[in-house]
TORSE-707288 format. One line per field, with one value per residue (C-alpha): residue number from 1; residue in one letter; x, y negated, z negated. Coordinates in steps of 0.5 Angstrom, whole numbers. Each point is the difference from the previous one (the first is absolute). Example, Ala and Ser with C-alpha at 12.3 -4.5 7.8 and 13.67 -1.06 7.14 Angstrom:
num: (1, 2)
residu: (A, S)
X: (25, 2)
Y: (9, -7)
Z: (-16, 2)
This chain:
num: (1, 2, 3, 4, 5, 6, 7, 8, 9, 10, 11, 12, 13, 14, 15, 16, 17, 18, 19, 20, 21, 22, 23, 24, 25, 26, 27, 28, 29, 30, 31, 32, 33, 34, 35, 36, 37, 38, 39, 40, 41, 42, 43, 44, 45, 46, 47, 48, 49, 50, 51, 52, 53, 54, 55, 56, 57, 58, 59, 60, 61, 62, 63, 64, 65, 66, 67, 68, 69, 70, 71, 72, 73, 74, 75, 76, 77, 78, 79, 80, 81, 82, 83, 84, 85, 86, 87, 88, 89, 90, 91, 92, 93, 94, 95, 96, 97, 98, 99, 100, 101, 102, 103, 104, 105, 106, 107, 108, 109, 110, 111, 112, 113, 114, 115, 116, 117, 118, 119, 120, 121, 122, 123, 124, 125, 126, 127, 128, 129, 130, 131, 132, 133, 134, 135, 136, 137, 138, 139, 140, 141, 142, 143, 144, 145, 146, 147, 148, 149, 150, 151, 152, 153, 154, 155, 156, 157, 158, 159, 160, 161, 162, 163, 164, 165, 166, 167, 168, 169, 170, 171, 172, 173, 174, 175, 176, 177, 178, 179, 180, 181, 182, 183, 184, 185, 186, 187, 188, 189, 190, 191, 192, 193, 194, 195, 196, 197, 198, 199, 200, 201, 202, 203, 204, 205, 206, 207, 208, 209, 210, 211, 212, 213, 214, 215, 216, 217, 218, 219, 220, 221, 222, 223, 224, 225, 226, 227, 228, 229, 230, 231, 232, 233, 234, 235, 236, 237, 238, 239, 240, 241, 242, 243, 244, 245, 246, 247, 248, 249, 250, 251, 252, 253, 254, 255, 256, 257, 258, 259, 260, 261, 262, 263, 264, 265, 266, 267, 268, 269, 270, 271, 272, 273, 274, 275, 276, 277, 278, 279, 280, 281, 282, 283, 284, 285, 286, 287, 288, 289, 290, 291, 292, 293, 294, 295, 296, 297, 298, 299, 300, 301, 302, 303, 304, 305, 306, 307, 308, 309, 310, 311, 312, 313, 314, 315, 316, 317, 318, 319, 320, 321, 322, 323, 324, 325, 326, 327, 328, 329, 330, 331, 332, 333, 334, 335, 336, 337, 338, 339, 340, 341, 342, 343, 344, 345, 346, 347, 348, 349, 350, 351, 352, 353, 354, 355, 356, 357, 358, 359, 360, 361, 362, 363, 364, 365, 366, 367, 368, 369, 370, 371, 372, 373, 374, 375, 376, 377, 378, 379, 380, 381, 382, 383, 384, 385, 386, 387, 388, 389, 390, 391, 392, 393, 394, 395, 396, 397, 398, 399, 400, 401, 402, 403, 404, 405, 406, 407, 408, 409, 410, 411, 412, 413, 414, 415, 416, 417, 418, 419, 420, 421, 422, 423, 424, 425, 426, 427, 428, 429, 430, 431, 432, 433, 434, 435, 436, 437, 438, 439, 440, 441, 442, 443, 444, 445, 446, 447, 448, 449, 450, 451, 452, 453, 454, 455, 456, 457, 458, 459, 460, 461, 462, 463, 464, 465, 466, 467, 468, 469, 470, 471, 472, 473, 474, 475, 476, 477, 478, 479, 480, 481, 482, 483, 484, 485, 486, 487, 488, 489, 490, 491, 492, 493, 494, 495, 496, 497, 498, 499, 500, 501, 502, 503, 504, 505, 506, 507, 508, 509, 510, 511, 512, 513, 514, 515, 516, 517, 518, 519)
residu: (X, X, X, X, X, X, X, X, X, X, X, X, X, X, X, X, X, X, X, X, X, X, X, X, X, X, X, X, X, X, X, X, X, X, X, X, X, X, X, X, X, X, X, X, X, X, X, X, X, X, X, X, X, X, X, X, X, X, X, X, X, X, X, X, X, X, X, X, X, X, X, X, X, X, X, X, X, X, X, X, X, X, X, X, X, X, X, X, X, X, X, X, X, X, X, X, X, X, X, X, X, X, X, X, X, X, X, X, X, X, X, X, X, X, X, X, X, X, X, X, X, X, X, X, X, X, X, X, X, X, X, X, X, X, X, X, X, X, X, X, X, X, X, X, X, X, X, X, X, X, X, X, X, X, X, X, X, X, X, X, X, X, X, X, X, X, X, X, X, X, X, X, X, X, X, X, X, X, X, X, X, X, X, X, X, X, X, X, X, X, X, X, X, X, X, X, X, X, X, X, X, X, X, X, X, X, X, X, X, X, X, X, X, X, X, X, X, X, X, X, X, X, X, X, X, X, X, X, X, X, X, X, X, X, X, X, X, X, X, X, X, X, X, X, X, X, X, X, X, X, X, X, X, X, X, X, X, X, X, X, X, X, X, X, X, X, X, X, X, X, X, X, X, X, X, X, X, X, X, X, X, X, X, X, X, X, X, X, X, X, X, X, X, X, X, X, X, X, X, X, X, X, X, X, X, X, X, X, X, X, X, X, X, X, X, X, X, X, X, X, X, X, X, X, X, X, X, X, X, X, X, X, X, X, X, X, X, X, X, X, X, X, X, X, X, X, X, X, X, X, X, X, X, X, X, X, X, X, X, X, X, X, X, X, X, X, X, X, X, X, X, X, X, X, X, X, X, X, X, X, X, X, X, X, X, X, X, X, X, X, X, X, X, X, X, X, X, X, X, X, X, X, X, X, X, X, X, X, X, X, X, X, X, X, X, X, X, X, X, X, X, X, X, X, X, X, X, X, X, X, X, X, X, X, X, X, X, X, X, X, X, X, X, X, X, X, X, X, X, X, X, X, X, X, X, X, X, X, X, X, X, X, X, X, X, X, X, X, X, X, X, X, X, X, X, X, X, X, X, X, X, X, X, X, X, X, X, X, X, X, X, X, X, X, X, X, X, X, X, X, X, X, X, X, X, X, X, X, X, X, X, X, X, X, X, X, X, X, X)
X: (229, 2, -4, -2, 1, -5, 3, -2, -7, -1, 2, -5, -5, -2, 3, -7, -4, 2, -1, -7, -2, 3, -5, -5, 0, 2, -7, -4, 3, -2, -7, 0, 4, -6, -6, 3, 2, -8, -2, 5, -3, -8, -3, 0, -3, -6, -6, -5, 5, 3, -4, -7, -4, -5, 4, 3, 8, 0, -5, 0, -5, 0, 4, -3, -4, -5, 3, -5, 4, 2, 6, 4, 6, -6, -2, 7, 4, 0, 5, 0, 6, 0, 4, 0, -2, -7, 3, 3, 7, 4, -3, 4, -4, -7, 1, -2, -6, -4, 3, 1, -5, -5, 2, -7, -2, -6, -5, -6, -5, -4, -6, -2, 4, 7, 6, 2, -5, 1, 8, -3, -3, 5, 5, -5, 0, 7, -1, -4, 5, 6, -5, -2, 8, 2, 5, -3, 4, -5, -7, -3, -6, -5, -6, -6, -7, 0, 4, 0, -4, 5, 6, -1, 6, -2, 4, 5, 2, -1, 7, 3, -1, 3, 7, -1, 0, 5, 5, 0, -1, -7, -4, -6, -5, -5, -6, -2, -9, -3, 1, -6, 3, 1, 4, 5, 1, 0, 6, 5, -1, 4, 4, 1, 2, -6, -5, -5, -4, -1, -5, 5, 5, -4, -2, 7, 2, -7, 3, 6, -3, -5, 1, -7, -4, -5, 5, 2, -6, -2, 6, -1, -7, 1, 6, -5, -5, 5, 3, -7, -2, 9, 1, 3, 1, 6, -1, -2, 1, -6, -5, 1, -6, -1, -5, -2, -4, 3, 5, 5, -6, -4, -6, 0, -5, -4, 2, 1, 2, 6, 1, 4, 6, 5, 0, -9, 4, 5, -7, -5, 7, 1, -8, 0, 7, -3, -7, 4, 3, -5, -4, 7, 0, -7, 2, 5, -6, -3, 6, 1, -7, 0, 7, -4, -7, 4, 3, -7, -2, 5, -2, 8, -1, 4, 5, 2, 8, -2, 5, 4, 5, 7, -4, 2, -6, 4, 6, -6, -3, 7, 0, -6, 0, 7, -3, 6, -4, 5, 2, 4, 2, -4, -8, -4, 4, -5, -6, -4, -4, 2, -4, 4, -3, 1, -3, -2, 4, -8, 0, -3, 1, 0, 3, 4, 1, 5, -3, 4, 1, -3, 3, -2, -4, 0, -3, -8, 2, 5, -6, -5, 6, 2, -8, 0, 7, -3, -6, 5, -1, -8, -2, 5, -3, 6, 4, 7, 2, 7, 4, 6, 2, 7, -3, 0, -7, -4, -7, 0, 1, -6, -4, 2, -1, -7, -2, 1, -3, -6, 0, 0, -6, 4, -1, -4, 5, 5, 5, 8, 5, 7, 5, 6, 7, 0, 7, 1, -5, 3, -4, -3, -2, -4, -4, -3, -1, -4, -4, -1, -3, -1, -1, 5, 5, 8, 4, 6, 0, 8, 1, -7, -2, -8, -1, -2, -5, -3, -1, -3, -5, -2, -3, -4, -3, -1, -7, -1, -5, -6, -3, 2, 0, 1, 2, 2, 4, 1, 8, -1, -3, 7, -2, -6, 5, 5, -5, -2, 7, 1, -7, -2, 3, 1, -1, 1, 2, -1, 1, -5, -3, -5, 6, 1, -2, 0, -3, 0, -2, -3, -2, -8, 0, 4, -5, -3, 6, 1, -6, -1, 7, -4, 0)
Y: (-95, 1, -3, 5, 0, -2, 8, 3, -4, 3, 7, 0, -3, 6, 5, -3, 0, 8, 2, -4, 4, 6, -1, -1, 6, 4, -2, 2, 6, 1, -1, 5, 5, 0, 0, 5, 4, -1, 3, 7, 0, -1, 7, 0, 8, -2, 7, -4, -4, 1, 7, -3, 5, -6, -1, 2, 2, -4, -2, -5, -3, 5, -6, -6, -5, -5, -6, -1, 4, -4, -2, 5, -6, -4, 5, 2, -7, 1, 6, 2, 2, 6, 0, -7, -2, -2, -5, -6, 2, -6, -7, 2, 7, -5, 0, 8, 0, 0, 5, 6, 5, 2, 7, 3, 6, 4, 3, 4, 4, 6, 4, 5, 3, 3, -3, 0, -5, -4, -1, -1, -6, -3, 2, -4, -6, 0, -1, -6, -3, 1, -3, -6, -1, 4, 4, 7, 3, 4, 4, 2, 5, 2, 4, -2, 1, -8, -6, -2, -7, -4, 1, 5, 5, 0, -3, 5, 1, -8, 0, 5, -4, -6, 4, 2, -6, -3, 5, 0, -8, -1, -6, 2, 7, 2, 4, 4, -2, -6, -3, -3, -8, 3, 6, -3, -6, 5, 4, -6, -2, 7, 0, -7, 0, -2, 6, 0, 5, 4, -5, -6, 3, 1, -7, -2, 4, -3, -8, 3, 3, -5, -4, -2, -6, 5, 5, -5, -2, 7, 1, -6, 2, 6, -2, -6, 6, 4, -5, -4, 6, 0, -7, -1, -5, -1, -4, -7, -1, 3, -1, -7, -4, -4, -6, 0, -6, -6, -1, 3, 4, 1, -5, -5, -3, 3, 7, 3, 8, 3, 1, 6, 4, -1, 8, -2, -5, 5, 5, -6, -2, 9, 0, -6, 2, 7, -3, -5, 7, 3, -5, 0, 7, 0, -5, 4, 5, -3, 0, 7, 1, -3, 5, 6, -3, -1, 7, 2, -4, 3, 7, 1, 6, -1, 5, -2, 4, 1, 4, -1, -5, 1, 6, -2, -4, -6, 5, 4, -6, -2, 7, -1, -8, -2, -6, -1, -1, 0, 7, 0, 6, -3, 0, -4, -4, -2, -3, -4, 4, 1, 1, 2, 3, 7, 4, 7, 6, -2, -8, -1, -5, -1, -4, 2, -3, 1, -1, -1, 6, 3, 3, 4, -4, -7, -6, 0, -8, 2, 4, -6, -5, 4, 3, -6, 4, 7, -3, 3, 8, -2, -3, 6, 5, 5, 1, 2, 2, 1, 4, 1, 7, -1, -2, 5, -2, 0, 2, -6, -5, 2, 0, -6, -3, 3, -3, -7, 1, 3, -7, -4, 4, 5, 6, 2, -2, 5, 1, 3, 2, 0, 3, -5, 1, 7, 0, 0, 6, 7, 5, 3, -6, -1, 7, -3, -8, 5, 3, -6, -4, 5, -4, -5, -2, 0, -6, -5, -7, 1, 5, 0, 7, 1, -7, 3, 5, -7, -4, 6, 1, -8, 1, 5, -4, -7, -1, 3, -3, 4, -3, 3, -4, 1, -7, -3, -7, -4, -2, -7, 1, 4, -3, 5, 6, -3, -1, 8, 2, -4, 1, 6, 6, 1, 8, -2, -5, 0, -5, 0, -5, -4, -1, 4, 7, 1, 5, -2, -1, -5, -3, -1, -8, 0, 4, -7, -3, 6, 2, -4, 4, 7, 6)
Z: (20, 7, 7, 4, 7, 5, 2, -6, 0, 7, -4, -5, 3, 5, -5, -4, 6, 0, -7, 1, 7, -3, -7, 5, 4, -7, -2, 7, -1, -8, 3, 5, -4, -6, 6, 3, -6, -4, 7, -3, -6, 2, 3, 7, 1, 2, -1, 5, 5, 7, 0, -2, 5, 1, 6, 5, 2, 8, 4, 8, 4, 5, 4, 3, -1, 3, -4, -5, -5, -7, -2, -3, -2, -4, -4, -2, -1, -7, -3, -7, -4, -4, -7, -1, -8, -2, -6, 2, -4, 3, 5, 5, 2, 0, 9, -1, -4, 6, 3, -5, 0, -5, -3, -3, -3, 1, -4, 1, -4, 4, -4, 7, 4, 1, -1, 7, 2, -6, 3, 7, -3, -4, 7, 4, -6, 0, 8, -1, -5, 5, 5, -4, -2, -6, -2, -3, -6, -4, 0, -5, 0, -7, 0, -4, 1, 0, 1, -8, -1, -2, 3, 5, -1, -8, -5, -2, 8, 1, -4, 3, 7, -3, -3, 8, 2, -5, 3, 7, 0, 3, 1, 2, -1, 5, -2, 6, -1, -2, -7, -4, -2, -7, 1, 4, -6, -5, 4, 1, -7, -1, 6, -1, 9, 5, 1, 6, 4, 6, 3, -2, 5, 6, -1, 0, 6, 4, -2, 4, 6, 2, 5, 4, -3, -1, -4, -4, -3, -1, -4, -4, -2, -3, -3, -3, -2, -3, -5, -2, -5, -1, -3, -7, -5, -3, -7, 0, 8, 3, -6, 0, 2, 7, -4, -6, -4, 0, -7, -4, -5, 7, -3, 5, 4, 5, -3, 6, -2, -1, 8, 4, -3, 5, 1, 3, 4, 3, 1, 4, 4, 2, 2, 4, 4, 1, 3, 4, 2, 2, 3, 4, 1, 4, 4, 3, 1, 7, 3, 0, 2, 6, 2, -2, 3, 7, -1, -1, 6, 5, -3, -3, -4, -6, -4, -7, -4, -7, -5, -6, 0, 1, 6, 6, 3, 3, 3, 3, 3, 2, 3, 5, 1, 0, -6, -3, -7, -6, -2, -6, -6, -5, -3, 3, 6, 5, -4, 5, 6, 6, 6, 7, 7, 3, 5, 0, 6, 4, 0, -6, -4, -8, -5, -6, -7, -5, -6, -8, -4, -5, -6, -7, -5, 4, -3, 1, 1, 5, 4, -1, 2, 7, 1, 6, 4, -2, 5, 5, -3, -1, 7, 4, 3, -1, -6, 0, -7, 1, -6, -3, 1, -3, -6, -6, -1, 7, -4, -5, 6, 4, -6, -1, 7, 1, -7, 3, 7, -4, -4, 6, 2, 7, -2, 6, 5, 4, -3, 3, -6, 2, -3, 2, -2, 3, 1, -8, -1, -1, 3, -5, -4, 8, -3, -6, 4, 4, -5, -3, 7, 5, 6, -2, 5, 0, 1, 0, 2, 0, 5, 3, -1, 0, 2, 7, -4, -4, 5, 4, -7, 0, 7, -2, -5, 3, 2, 6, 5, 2, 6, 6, 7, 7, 3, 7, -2, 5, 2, -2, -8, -1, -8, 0, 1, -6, -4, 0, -1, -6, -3, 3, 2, 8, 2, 6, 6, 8, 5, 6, 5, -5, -6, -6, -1, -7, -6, -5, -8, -4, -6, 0, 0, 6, 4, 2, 2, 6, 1, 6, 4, -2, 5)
């Protein structure tokens, strides 16, 4: 056999360093190619995605910002990719397994009203899945005079589902009320994918969002109330017992009973993490106390924004106060209270609070768990209600806002309804939201129109002081003038010899304090 030269060694060295490059580019290529080509088979019409009426097409802050506002980079770090496969078909696609997005089909059961309505709150379930980071592929809707027991949709319609699912390669199906423990067990043994349910995704969507001490442990709360009735065994594993009598045939001494299941333990360690949190959650409670109680000392009347989620509260209180708070295309952005001042056209000075938004069939654990930021809307002396005028159904979100200001007991508050988003309202659709709320205001955060006019309506309705007085104030107490600007209301000044000239109104517990400058 002939000797190679040191040449030929060199030569079919690099020659097989670039078969192995090449084989190795070759296999990177095999797993983009199928990745990309799963994506081209899976269904990508979405009936509920980018079009979900929930939300709205643009919104802005209305510019500036007081250097308060959140990070809006924070919140967005973490980008999912689309048309990545859910089954691991090869270890080298494991690096994508945090990234893809969960493509969900939703389902719904209606027994009253139209089908529209129906479809809008599928549409606003879809919103709410592509707000929690789902991809949206399907809905479907059954009428029937009530939810089936077992399985929700029925059994015949539960396969159909799962043939739907099978065919658009879905992971997850969301049902659009809240699912009894043994309905949803029963739909995945037919579906054979995770099933969830409306209040499920709200929760998911609050553990986002929350960034306070206090909002955390809130969410946390209700998500631990959600799930305590939720927890499921799996065979053997949560039905074991935690103590037991001594010995293998369970006689030996002291007998000490057959001790706690591992399922009671998951239950006692719940109830004592959700006292834990409760305990934590009234601690928070003197701190709010106290800024209110020094708000209600200086006489600072104080206005709360309610509305639906996703209506605009945030953008408006940009609008008048510059807050820079969060404003994002997505339910539920702004979860924790925001309370910023302002200044009526006369000098009067009153707070505004952004409170978090409501939306249909909210979780009642999420109304307990939040009852301590609606305090802002209980204690307000002005209630402004602001409301969606793009949205198909404006009717079903006042309703739906008025009920839970009825549950934390402000139904006797002033209220101002804003229409907001009036640079998306046609003209006729202005007709029919007229009828329904007749003395209801048009506005805009985004192009400023009828903020005028909502400022304008607040000052009418914050409490306006009753007591009039005429005072002479020396030059030298300049305090006791500022003090009646800020919390009074001053009809008039003059500037004669002796000091301040001024006529003015009070609240009644200040008339002591300026009775000694009286004419």
């Amino acid at each position: 056999m002939t000797e190679r030269t040191d040449f030929e060694e060199q030569t079919a060295e690099r020659a097989g360093t670039t078969t192995t490059e090449h084989a190795t580019e070759h296999t990177v290529d095999d797993v983009v190619a199928r990745v990309l080509a799963t994506q081209q088979n899976r269904a990508t019409v979405t009936l509920f995605g980018s079009g979900a009426q929930a939300l709205q097409r643009d919104d802005t802050d209305g510019g500036g910002h007081d250097g308060e506002q959140f990070d809006r980079e924070e919140r967005a770090a973490l980008r999912r990719v689309s048309g990545l496969s859910t089954e691991l078909e090869d270890v080298t696609e494991v690096e994508y397994r945090q990234l893809r997005l969960e493509n969900v089909v939703l389902i719904g059961v209606y027994s009253q009203g139209t089908l529209q309505d129906a479809e809008n709150s599928l549409r606003e379930l879809a919103a709410l899945a592509e707000t929690a980071g789902a991809a949206v592929l399907d809905g479907l809707l059954q009428r029937r005079p009530h939810p089936d027991p077992s399985t929700y949709l029925g059994r015949g319609k539960a396969e159909e589902l799962a043939g739907v699912v099978r065919a658009l390669g879905a992971d997850t199906v969301i049902a659009d009320t809240e699912l009894a423990p043994s309905q949803r067990r029963a739909l995945e043994d037919v579906v054979k994918v995770k099933v969830i349910d409306r209040t499920a995704v709200i929760l998911d969507i609050f553990s986002q969002h929350a960034k306070s001490r206090e909002g955390k442990a809130q969410v946390e709360l209700a998500q631990l109330e959600y799930l305590l009735p939720r927890l499921r065994g799996w065979g053997e594993s949560m039905s074991r017992q935690a103590g037991g009598q001594v010995g293998g045939a369970g006689a030996g001494m002291g007998s000490r009973g057959p001790g706690e299941t591992k399922i009671e333990l998951d239950r006692r360690r719940i109830h004592t993490r959700m006292a834990k949190l409760r305990k934590q959650i009234a601690g928070f409670k003197p701190a709010r106390e106290a800024k209110r109680a020094n708000r209600n000392r200086n006489s600072v009347p104080s206005v709360a924004i309610a509305g639906y989620t996703n209506a605009g509260k945030s953008s408006l209180l940009n609008r008048v106060t510059k807050a820079g708070v969060l404003v994002e295309n997505a339910l539920f952005a702004t979860l924790d209270a925001t309370v910023r001042r302002s200044v009526t056209a006369d000098g009067r000075l009153y707070t505004l609070a952004d409170t978090v938004g409501f939306v249909r069939n909210l979780p009642h654990q999420l109304v307990e768990a939040f009852r301590s930021t609606l305090e802002e809307v209980a204690d307000s002396d002005v209630i402004l209600h602001v409301v969606d005028g793009s949205h198909p159904d404006p009717a079903s979100q006042l309703a739906t806002v008025r009920d839970v200001i009825g549950e934390v007991g402000a139904r006797d508050i002033p209220e101002i309804v804003v229409f907001n988003k009036a640079d998306l309202i046609p003209a006729d659709d202005r007709l029919v939201l007229r009828g329904l709320e007749p003395g209801a205001i048009f506005a805009s955060a985004r192009t400023g129109e009828g903020i005028d006019e909502v400022l304008a309506a607040i000052a009418r309705l914050l409490p306006d002081p009753s007591v009039e007085v005429e005072l002479v104030v020396p030059y030298d107490r300049g305090d006791l003038v500022s003090a009646l600007h800020e919390r009074g209301r001053v009809l008039s000044t003059e500037y004669v010899e002796d000091g301040t000239r001024v006529r003015a109104r009070i609240m009644p517990e200040y008339q002591s304090v300026f009775e000694p400058f009286a004419v």
